[in-house]
GUMARPA-66672 format. One record per residue (C-alpha): residue number from 1; residue in one letter; z negated, y, x negated. Coordinates in nm, 2 decimals, padded with zeros to 4 digits. Example, Ala and Ser with C-alpha at 12.3 -4.5 7.8 and 13.67 -1.06 7.14 Angstrom:
<sekols>
+-----+------+--------+--------+--------+
! pos ! code !      Z !      Y !      X !
+-----+------+--------+--------+--------+
!   1 !    a ! -00.78 ! -00.45 ! -01.23 !
!   2 !    s ! -00.71 ! -00.11 ! -01.37 !
+-----+------+--------+--------+--------+
</sekols>
This chain:
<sekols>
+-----+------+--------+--------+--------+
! pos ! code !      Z !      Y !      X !
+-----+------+--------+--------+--------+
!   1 !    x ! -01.23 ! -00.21 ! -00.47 !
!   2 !    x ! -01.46 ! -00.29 ! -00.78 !
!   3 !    x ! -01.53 !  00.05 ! -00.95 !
!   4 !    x ! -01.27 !  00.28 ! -00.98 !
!   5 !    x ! -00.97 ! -00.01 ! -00.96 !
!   6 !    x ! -00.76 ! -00.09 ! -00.63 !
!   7 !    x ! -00.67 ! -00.44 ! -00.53 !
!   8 !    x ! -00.38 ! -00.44 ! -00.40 !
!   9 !    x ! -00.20 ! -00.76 ! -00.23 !
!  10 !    x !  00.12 ! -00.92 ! -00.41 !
!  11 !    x !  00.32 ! -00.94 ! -00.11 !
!  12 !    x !  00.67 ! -00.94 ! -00.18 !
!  13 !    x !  01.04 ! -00.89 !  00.01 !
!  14 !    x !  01.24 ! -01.20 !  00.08 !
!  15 !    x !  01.58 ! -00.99 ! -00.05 !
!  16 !    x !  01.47 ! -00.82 ! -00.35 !
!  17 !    x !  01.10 ! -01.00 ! -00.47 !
!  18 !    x !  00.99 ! -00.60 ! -00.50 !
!  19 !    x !  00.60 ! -00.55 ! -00.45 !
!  20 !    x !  00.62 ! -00.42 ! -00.10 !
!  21 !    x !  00.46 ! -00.10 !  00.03 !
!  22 !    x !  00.16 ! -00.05 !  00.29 !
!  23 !    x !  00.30 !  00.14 !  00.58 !
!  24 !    x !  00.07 !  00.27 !  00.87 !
!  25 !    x !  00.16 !  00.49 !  01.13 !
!  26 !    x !  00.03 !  00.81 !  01.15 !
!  27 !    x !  00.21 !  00.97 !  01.46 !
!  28 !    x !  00.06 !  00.94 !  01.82 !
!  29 !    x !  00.20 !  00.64 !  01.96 !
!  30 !    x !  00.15 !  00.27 !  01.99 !
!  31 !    x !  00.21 !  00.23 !  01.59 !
!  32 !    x ! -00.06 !  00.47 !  01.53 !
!  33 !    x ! -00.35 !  00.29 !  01.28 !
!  34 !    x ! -00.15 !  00.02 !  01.26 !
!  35 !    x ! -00.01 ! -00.11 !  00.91 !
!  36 !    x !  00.31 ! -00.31 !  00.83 !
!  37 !    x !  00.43 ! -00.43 !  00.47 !
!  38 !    x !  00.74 ! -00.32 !  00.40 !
!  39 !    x !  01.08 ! -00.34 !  00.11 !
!  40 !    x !  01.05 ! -00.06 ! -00.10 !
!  41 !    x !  01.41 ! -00.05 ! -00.09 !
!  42 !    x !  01.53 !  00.18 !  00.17 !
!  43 !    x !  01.89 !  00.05 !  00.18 !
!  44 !    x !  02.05 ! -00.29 !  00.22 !
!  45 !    x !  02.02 ! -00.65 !  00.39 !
!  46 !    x !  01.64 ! -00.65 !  00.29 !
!  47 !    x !  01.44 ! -00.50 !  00.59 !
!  48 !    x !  01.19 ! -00.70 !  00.53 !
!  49 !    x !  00.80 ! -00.59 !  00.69 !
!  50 !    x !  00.50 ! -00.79 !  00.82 !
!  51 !    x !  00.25 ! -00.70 !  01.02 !
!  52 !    x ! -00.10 ! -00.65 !  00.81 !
!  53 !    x ! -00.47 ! -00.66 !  00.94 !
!  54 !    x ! -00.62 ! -00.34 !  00.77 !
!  55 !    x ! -00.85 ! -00.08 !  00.86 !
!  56 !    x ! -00.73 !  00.23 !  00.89 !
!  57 !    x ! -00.75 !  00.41 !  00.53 !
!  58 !    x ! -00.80 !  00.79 !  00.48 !
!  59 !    x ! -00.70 !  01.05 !  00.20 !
!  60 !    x ! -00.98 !  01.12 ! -00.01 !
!  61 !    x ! -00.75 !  01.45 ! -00.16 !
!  62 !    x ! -00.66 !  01.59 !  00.19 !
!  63 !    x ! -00.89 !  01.36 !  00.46 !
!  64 !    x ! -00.63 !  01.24 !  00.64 !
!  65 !    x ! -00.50 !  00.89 !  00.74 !
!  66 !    x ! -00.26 !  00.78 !  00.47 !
!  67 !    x !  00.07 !  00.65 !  00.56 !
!  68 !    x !  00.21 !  00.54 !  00.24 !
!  69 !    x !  00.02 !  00.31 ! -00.02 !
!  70 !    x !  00.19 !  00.14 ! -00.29 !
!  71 !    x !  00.14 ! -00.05 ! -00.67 !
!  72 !    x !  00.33 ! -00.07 ! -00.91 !
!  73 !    x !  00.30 ! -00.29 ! -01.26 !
!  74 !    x !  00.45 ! -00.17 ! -01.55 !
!  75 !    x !  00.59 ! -00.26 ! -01.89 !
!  76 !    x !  00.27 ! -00.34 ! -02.09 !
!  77 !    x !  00.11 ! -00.51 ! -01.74 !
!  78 !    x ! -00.13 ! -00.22 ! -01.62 !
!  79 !    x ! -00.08 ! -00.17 ! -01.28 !
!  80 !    x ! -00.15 !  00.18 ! -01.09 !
!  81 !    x ! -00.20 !  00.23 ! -00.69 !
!  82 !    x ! -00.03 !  00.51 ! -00.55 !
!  83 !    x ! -00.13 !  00.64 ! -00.20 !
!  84 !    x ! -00.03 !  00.92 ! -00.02 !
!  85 !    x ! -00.09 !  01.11 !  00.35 !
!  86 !    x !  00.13 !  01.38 !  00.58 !
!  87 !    x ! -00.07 !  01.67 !  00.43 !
!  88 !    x !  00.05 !  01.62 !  00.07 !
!  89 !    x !  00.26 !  01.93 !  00.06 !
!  90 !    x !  00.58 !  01.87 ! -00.14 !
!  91 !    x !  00.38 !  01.64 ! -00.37 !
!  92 !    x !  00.53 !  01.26 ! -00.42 !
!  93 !    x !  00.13 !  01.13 ! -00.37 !
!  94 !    x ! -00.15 !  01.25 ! -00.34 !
!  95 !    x ! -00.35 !  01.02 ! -00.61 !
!  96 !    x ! -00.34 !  00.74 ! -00.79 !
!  97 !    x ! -00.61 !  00.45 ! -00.94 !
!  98 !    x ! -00.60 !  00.12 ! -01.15 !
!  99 !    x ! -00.49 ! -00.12 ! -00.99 !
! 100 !    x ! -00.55 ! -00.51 ! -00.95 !
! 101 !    x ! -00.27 ! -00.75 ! -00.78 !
! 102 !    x ! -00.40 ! -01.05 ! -00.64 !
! 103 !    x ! -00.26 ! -01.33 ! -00.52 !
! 104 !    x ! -00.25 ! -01.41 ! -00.13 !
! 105 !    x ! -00.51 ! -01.66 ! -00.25 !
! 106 !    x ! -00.69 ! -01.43 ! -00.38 !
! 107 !    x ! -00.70 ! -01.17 ! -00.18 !
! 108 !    x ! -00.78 ! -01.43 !  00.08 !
! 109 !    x ! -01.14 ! -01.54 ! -00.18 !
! 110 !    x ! -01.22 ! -01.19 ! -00.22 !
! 111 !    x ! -01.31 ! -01.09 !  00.10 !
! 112 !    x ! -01.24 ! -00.73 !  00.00 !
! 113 !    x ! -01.01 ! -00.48 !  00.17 !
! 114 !    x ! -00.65 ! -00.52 !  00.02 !
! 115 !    x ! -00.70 ! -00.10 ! -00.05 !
! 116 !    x ! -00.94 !  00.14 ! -00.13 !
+-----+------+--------+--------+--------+
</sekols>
């Protein structure tokens, strides 16, 4: 992170070229800690998901793991990161920041933690 803006990694589904999500489990089990990028699409062929090496990343609303982070880029080209945890209530996220999407490139030069 440099300042108050996210980077966030451009990786993208095979079936829909969407900026995926960061999912990491949150529930006890062999998932738990453990983050995966996913389609953002829930339904259809897509499925995609890769395993990602991240440390664990924690709410800074509620302090709790989140299980949800994601970026989006919109119209005029300002991106925002979303992130969210299991303690959010019936809120969509529990914040947001300026974003950055790199390239696996560089992400790879930056030596910086894809989130937060």
């Amino acid at each position: 992170m440099d300042g108050d803006v996210t980077n966030f990694r451009d990786i993208r589904c095979d079936g829909h070229g969407k900026l995926c999500y960061i999912k990491t489990g949150t529930k006890e089990g062999p998932s738990k800690g453990k983050s995966f990028f996913i389609c953002p699409v829930a339904s259809g062929p897509c499925r995609f998901y890769e395993e990602v090496d991240l440390k664990a990343v924690m709410c800074p609303t509620h302090n709790s793991l989140v299980e949800l982070q994601c970026a989006n880029v919109a119209s005029d080209g300002k991106a925002t990161y979303f992130f969210r945890c299991r303690d959010r209530g019936s809120s969509p996220w529990c914040g947001t920041r300026p974003a950055r999407i790199l390239s696996s490139e560089e992400y790879a030069g930056s030596q910086r933690s894809a989130v937060m």
